[in-house]
SEPAVEX-930752 format. One line per field, with one value per residue (C-alpha): residue number from 0; x, y, z. Coordinates in steps of 0.001 Angstrom, whole numbers, plus 524288, in hexadecimal, padded with zeros to 5 digits. Each point is the difference from the previous one (the first is absolute). Layout:
# residues N
seq NUM_... $
c1 X_... $
c2 Y_... $
c3 Z_... $
***
This chain:
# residues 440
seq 0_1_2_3_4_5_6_7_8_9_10_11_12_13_14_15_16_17_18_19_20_21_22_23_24_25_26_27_28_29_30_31_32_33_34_35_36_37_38_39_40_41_42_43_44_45_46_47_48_49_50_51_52_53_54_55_56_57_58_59_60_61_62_63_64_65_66_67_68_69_70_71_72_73_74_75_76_77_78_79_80_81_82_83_84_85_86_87_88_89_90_91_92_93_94_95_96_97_98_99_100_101_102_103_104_105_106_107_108_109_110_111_112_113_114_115_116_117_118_119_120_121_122_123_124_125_126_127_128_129_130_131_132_133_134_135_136_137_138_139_140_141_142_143_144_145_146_147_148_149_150_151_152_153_154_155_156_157_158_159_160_161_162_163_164_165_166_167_168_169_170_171_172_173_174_175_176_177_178_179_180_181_182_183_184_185_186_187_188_189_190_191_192_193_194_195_196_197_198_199_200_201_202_203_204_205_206_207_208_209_210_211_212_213_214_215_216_217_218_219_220_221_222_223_224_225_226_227_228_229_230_231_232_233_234_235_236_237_238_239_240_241_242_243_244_245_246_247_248_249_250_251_252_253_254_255_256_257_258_259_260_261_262_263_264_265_266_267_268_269_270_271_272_273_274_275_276_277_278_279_280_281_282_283_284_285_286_287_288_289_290_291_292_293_294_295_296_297_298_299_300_301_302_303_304_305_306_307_308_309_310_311_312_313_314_315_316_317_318_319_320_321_322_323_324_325_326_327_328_329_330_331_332_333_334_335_336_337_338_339_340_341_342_343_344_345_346_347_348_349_350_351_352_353_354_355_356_357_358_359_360_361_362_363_364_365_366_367_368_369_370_371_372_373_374_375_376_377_378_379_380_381_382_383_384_385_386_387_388_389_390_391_392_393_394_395_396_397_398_399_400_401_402_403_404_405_406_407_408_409_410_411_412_413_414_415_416_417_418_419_420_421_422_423_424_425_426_427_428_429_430_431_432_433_434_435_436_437_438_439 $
c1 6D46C_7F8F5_7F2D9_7F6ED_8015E_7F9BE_80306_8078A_7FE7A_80256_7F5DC_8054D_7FA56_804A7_809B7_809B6_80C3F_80962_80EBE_804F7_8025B_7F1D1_7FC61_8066E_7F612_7F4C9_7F57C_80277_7F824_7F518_7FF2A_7F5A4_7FF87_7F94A_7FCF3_80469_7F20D_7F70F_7F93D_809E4_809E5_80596_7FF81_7F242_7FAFF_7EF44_7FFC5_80909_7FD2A_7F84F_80990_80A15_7FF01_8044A_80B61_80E60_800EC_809F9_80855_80CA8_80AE9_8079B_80C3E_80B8F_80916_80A99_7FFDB_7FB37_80BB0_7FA88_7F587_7F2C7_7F2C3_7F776_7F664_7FDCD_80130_7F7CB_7F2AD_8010B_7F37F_806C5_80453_807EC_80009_80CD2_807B7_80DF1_80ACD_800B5_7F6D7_7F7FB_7FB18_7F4D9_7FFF4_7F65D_806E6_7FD8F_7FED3_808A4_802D4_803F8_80D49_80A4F_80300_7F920_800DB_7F9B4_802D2_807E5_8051D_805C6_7F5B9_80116_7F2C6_7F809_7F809_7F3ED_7FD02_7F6F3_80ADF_807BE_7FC6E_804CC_80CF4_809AF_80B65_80C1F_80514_7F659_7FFA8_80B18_7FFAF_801FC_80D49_806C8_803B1_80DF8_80396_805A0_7F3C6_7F95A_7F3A4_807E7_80747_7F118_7FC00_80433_80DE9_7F91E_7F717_8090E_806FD_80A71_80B36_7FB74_7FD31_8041F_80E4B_8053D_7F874_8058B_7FA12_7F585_7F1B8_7F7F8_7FA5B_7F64D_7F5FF_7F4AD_7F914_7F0B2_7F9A5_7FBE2_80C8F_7FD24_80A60_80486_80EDE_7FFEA_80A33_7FF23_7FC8E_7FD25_7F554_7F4BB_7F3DB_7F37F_7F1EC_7F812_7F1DE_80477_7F66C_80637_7F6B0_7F665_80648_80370_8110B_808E9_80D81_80A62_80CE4_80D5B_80A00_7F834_8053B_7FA76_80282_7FF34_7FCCD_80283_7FE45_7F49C_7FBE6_7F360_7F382_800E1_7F235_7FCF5_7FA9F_80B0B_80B50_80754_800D4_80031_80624_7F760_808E8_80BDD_809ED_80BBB_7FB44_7EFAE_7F67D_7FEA0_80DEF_80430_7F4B2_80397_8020D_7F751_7F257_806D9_8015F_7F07C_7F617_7F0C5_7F68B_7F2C5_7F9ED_7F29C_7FA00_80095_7F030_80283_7FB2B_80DAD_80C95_80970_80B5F_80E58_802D8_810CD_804DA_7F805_7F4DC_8011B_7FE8B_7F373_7FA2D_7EF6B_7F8B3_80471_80E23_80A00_80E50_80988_80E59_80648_80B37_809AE_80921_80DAD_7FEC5_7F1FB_7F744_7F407_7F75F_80082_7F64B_7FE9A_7F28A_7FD6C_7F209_7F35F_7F38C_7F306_7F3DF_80369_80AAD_80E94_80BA8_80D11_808E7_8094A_80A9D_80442_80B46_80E4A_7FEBD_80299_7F981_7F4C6_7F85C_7F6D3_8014B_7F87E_7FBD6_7F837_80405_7F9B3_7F25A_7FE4D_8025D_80A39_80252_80B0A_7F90C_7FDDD_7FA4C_7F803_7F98D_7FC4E_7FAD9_7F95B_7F995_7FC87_7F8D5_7F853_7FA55_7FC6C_7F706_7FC47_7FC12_804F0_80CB5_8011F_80CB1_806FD_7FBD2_80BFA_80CFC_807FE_7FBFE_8045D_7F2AB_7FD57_7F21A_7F698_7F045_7F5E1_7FA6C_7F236_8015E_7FFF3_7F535_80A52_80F56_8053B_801D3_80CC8_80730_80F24_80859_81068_807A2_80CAF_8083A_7F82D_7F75E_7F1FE_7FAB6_7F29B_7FD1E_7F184_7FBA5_80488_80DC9_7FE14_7F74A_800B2_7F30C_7F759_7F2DC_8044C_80B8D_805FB_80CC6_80855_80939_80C41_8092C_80A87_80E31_80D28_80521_7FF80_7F295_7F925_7F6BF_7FA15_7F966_7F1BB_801AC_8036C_7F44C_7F83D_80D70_8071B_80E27_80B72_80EC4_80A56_80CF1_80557_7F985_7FFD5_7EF1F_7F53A_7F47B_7F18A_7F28F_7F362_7F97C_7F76A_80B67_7F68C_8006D_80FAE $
c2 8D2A3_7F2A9_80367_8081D_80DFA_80DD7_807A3_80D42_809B8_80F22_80365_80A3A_80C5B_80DF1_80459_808FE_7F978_800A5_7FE3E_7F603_80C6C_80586_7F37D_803C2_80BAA_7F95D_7F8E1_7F3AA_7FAC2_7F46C_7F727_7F718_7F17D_7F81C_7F232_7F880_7F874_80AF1_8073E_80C53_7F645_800A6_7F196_7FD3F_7F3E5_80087_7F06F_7FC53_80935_7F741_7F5E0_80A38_7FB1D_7F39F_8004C_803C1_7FC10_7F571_7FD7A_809CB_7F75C_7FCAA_80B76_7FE58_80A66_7F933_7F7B5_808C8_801B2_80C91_808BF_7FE06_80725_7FBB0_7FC9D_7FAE5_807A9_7FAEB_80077_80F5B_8078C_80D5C_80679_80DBC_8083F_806AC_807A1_7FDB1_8078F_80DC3_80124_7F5F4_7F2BB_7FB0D_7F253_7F787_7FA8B_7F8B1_805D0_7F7F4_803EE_7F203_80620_80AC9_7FF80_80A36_7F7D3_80187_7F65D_8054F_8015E_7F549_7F682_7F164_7FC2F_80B4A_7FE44_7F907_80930_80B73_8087D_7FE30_80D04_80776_7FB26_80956_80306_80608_8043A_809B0_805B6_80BF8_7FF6B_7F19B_7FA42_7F245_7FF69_7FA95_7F458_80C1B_808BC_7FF0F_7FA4D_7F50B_7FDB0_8016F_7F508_7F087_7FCC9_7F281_80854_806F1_7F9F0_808D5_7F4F1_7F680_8094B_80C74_7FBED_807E7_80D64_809D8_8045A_7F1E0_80256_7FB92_7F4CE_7F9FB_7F539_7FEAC_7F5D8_7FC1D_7F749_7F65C_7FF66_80B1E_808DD_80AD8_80652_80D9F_80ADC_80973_80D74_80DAA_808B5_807EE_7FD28_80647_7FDC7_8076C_8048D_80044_80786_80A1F_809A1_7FD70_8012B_7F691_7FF44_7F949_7FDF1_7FAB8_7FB32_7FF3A_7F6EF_7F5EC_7F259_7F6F8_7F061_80041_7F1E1_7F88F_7F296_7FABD_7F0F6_7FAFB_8040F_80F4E_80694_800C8_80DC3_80522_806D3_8009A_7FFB8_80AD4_7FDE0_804A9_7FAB9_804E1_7FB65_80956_8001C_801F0_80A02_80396_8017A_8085D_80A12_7FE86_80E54_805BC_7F7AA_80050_7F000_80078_7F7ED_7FC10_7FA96_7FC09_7F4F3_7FDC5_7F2E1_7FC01_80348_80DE3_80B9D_8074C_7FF06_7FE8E_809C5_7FE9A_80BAE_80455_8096E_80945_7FC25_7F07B_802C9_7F9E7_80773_7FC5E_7F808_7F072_80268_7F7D5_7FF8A_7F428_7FE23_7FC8E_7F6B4_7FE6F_7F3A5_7FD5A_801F4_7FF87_80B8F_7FB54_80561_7F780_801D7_7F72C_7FAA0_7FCAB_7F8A0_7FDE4_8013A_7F8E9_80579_7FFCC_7F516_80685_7F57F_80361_7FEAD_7F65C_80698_80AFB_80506_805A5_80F89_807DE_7F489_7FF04_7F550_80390_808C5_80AB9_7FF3C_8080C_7F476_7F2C8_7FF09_7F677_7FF74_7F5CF_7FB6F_7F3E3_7F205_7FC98_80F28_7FF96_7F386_80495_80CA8_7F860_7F6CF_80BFD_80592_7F305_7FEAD_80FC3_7FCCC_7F3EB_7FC93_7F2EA_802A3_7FCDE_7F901_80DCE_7FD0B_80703_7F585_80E25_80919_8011E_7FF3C_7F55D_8031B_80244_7FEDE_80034_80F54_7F99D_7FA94_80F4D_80889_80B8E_7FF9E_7FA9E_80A18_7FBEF_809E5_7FD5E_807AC_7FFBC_8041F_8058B_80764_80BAE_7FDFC_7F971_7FFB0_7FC11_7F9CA_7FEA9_7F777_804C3_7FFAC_7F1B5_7F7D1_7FF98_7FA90_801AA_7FB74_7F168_7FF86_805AD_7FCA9_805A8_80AC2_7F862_7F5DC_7F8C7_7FFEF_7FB79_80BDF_80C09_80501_80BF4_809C9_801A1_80A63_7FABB_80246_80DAE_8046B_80BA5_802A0_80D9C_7F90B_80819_7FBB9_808DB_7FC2A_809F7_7FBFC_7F1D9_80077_7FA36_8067B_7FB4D_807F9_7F9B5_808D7_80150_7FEB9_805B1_80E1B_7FE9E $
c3 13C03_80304_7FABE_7FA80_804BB_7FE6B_7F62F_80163_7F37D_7FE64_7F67D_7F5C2_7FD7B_7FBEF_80AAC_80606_800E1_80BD3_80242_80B48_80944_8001A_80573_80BD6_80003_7FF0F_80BE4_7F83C_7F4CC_7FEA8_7F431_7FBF0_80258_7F6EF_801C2_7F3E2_7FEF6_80343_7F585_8007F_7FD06_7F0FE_8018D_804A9_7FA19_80460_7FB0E_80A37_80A7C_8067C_802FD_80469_80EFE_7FD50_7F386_80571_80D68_8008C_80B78_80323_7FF74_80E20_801B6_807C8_7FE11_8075F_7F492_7F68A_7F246_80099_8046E_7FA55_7FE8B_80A5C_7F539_7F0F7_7F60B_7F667_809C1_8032B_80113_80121_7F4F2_8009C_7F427_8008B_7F70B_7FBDC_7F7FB_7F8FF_7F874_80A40_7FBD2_8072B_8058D_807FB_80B55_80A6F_80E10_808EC_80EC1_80161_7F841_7FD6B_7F268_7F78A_7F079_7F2BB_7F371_7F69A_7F2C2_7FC03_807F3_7FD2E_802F2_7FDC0_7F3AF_803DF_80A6B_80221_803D7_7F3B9_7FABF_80C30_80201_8042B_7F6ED_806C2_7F4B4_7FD80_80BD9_8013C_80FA2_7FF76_8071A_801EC_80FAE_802D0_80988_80763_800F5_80BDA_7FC23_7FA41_80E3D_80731_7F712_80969_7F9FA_7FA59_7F7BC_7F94A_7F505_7FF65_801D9_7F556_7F30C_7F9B5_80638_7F581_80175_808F1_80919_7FDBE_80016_809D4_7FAF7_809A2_801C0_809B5_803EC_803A3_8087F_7F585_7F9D1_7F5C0_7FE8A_7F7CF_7FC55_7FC83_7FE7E_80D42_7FB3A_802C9_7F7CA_803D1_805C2_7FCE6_8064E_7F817_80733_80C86_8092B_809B0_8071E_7F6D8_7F219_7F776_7FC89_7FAB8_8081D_7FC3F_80656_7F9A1_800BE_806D7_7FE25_7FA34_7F94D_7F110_7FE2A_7F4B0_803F4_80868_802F8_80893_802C8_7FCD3_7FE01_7F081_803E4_80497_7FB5B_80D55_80E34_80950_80D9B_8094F_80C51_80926_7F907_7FBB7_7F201_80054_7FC5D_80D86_80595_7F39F_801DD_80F45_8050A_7F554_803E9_80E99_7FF35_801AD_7F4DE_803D1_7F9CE_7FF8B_7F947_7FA15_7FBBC_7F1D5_7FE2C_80570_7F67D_80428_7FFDD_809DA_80556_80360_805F3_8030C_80A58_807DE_7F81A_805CE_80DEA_80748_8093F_80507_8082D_80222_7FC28_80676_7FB48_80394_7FDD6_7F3AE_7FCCC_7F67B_7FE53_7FA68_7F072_7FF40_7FC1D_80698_80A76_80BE8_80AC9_80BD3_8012D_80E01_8006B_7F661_80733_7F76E_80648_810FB_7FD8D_7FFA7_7FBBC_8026D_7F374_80422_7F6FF_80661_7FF2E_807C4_802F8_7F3FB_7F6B6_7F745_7FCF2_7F69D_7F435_7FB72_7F314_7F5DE_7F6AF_804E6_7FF1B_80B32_80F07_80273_80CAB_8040C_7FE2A_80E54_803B7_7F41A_802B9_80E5D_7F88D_7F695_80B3C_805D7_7F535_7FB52_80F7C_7FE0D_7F30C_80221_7F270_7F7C6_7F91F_7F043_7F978_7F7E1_7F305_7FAB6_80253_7FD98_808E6_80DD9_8068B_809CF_8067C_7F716_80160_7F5C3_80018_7FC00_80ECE_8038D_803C5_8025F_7FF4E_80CF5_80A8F_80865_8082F_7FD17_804D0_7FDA6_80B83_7FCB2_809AD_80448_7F588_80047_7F1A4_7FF64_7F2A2_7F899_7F59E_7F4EF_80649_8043F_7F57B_7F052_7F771_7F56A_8002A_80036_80A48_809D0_806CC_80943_7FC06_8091E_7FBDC_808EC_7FAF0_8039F_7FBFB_8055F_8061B_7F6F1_803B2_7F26B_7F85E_80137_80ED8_7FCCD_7F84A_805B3_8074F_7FFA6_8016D_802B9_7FFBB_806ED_7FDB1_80955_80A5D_7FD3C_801DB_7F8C8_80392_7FC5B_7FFB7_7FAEA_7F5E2_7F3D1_7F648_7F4A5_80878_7FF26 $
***
C-alpha cells in the first residue's frame, strides 16, 4: 500500500487449536490490530514518535488500468502501517506482513531470498522445505488460472517441467514488485477470540506466493503481504463461506491505550445507532473497494464531486491502507477553499517537501483544534467526520489530513478512526457506525 498503515497482529498465547471445518461452527472470530508506531507495536521507536504525522505520506502514483502491464496494489509497499502476524506451514512459521485490501495476493519471503539479509525479518523467513503440508501449485491448478494470464509466468520458465509451476510476478504502484512460486500450506491465526476464548484456527491448503525475489520500496518490517481485497486469490475470498464473505473493523488513533479489532463473519456485522451502509463496487482485475462519493459538505457548504461516475461505478476507494483522504485535483481544491474560508486562520508553507499535506497552520496560532463540520456524501450514506478524522499535528503544526491526486480518489484510514467499518461481499455493502473503537 501507498503509505503508512495500521498494523494487524494476532498476539500468541497458550491455545486450543482448530481445524479449517470448526470454523464453519463458530460466530466468527476478532483479532487485534496494532498500529505499527504505537506503543503495542514490536516496532515502536518513542524518539521518533513524535514526528510520526508527518514521515510516509508521499503521493499514490496516477493508475490506469486500461494501461496497466498488470494489476497493481492500490498502494506502496514499502510505507504500510498495518502489519498482520500470520502463520505459515506445518509446523507454522510466523511472519509480519503487511495488511493490504488494496490487493489479492496472500505472500511471504522465502527461502532462498535474494535480498533478505539486512532486514528485520531475516530471522523469520519461511522455509518450504521444512514444512510437511507444504505444496508447489501447477500452471493447471486453479489458483494458478484465477491469477491475470500476464502475471503468471508459466510460458517463459520451467518449459521443461511437467506439469510447470506457477511461477508468477506482481506488481506495485511504485514500480516495486515481487516473483514468487504460487503455493498452498496452512494457515494459522493463533489467539483468535470466539465467544470469549482465546483459539488458534487454522486453514489448510490456503494459497499462498512463496517469494524469492522482491525489488522497490517493500517495508524492512515485513516479511510479507496479506491480500485483504476481492480478488480470486486474497485472505478474504479463500475464507469466503466460512467468515460468510463478512470482515469489520474498527480503528483507533496511534496515541490510543488499546488496540484495535478486525473482526470476520458473524462477528463483523454493525448493528447501533448512526449506521448507514452504501453500495460497493468492484472493477475489472482490481481488488479494491470502490464507493461512489456523491458531494463533500465543509460546515453548511455542500460541493458536488464533479467525478461521478456511470451506474454500477465507483469513484473512490475504500481503504484501511492510505492514511490520507484523497480527493481528484479540481474537487479537492474547492474542498480545500472550502475549508480555509471555514477557519479562517493564515496558512503556513508544509515544512516537510515529502509529505502530501498542502494546508497547514501553525498549532501555536490555536486556542483549540479547529471545529469544521465535514461531512462525505456517498450514495445513501452521510458520514459525518470530526477532527481527528480530518486534521494531523503535534504541538508545532497542523495540516490537513487531504491531498489532491490524479489518480484515483481514496477514502483513507485516518477518516475511518472511531469507525465500526463493515465490508459485505455478499451483499456488495459498506456499512459505517461511529463508535468508541477502544470498547470494540
Amino acid at each position: 500500500m501507498d503509505f503508512t498503515f495500521y498494523v494487524l497482529m494476532i498476539i500468541f498465547s497458550p491455545f486450543l487449536v482448530q481445524p479449517l471445518a470448526a470454523a464453519t461452527d463458530m460466530n466468527g472470530f476478532t483479532i487485534d490490530l496494532i498500529h505499527r508506531d504505537s506503543r503495542f507495536s514490536p516496532f515502536y521507536n518513542p524518539a521518533a514518535h513524535h514526528d510520526i504525522v508527518f514521515h510516509d505520506r508521499r503521493p499514490i502514483a496516477s493508475r490506469n488500468t486500461s494501461r496497466r502491464p498488470y494489476p497493481e496494489s492500490t498502494v506502496k509497499p514499502s510505507e504500510a502501517e498495518f502489519l498482520m502476524k500470520i502463520s505459515i506451514g506445518s509446523p507454522p512459521v510466523e511472519s509480519y506482513a503487511i495488511a493490504d485490501t488494496g490487493s489479492d495476493v496472500v505472500w511471504v519471503q522465502c527461502v532462498p531470498c535474494d535480498n533478505c539479509e539486512k532486514n528485520d525479518y531475516s530471522s523469520h523467513l519461511f522455509n518450504p522445505l521444512k514444512s510437511y503440508t507444504y505444496k508447489e501449485l501447477s500452471c493447471r491448478s486453479r489458483p494458478c488460472q484465477g491469477l491475470p494470464k500476464n502475471l503468471r509466468l508459466c510460458d517463459s520458465v520451467n518449459s521443461t517441467i511437467k506439469p510447470k509451476r506457477c511461477d508468477y510476478a506482481y506488481g506495485y504502484v511504485d514500480l516495486s514488485y515481487t516473483i514468487g512460486i504460487l503455493s498452498s500450506d496452512t494457515f494459522t491465526f493463533a489467539s483468535a477470540e470466539s465467544h470469549g476464548r482465546s483459539i488458534s484456527l487454522r486453514f489448510p491448503k490456503s494459497t499462498f506466493g512463496c517469494v524469492h525475489t522482491t525489488n522497490g520500496s517493500f517495508d524492512s518490517h515485513a516479511a510479507g503481504l496479506v491480500g485483504l481485497g476481492h480478488g480470486p486469490l486474497s485472505l478474504i475470498t479463500q475464507l469466503g463461506d466460512q467468515i460468510h464473505h463478512k470482515f469489520s473493523y474498527c480503528l483507533l488513533p496511534v496515541t490510543s491505550n488499546t488496540t484495535s479489532k478486525l473482526r470476520f463473519g458473524e462477528q463483523a456485522v454493525l448493528t447501533g445507532k448512526g449506521l448507514v451502509s452504501t453500495p460497493m463496487f468492484f472493477e475489472p482485475e482490481d481488488p479494491s473497494y470502490y464507493l461512489k462519493l456523491e458531494a463533500v459538505s465543509i460546515g453548511k457548504k455542500k460541493i458536488v464531486n464533479g467525478h461521478l461516475t456511470l451506474a454500477g461505478k465507483g469513484n473512490i476507494v475504500c481503504d484501511s491502507g492510505t492514511p490520507l483522504i484523497f480527493l481528484k485535483t479540481d474537487f479537492y481544491n474547492q474542498v480545500e477553499a472550502a475549508v480555509r474560508d471555514a477557519i479562517r486562520l493564515k496558512a503556513i508553507k508544509n515544512p516537510d517537501p515529502e509529505s502530501n499535506f498542502e494546508l497547514c497552520y501553525d498549532t501555536r496560532s490555536f486556542d483549540r483544534y479547529p471545529e469544521i463540520k465535514i461531512v462525505f456524501h456517498f450514495t445513501g450514506a452521510s458520514v459525518t467526520l470530526k477532527t481527528v478524522n480530518t486534521f494531523l499535528g503535534d504541538e508545532n503544526i497542523t495540516c490537513l489530513a487531504m491531498a489532491a491526486t490524479e489518480g484515483d480518489a481514496f477514502f483513507g484510514n485516518l477518516a475511518q478512526i472511531n469507525f465500526r467499518v463493515e465490508y459485505d461481499l455478499a451483499s456488495k455493502r459498506v456499512s459505517f457506525v461511529p463508535a468508541d473503537c477502544s470498547k470494540y
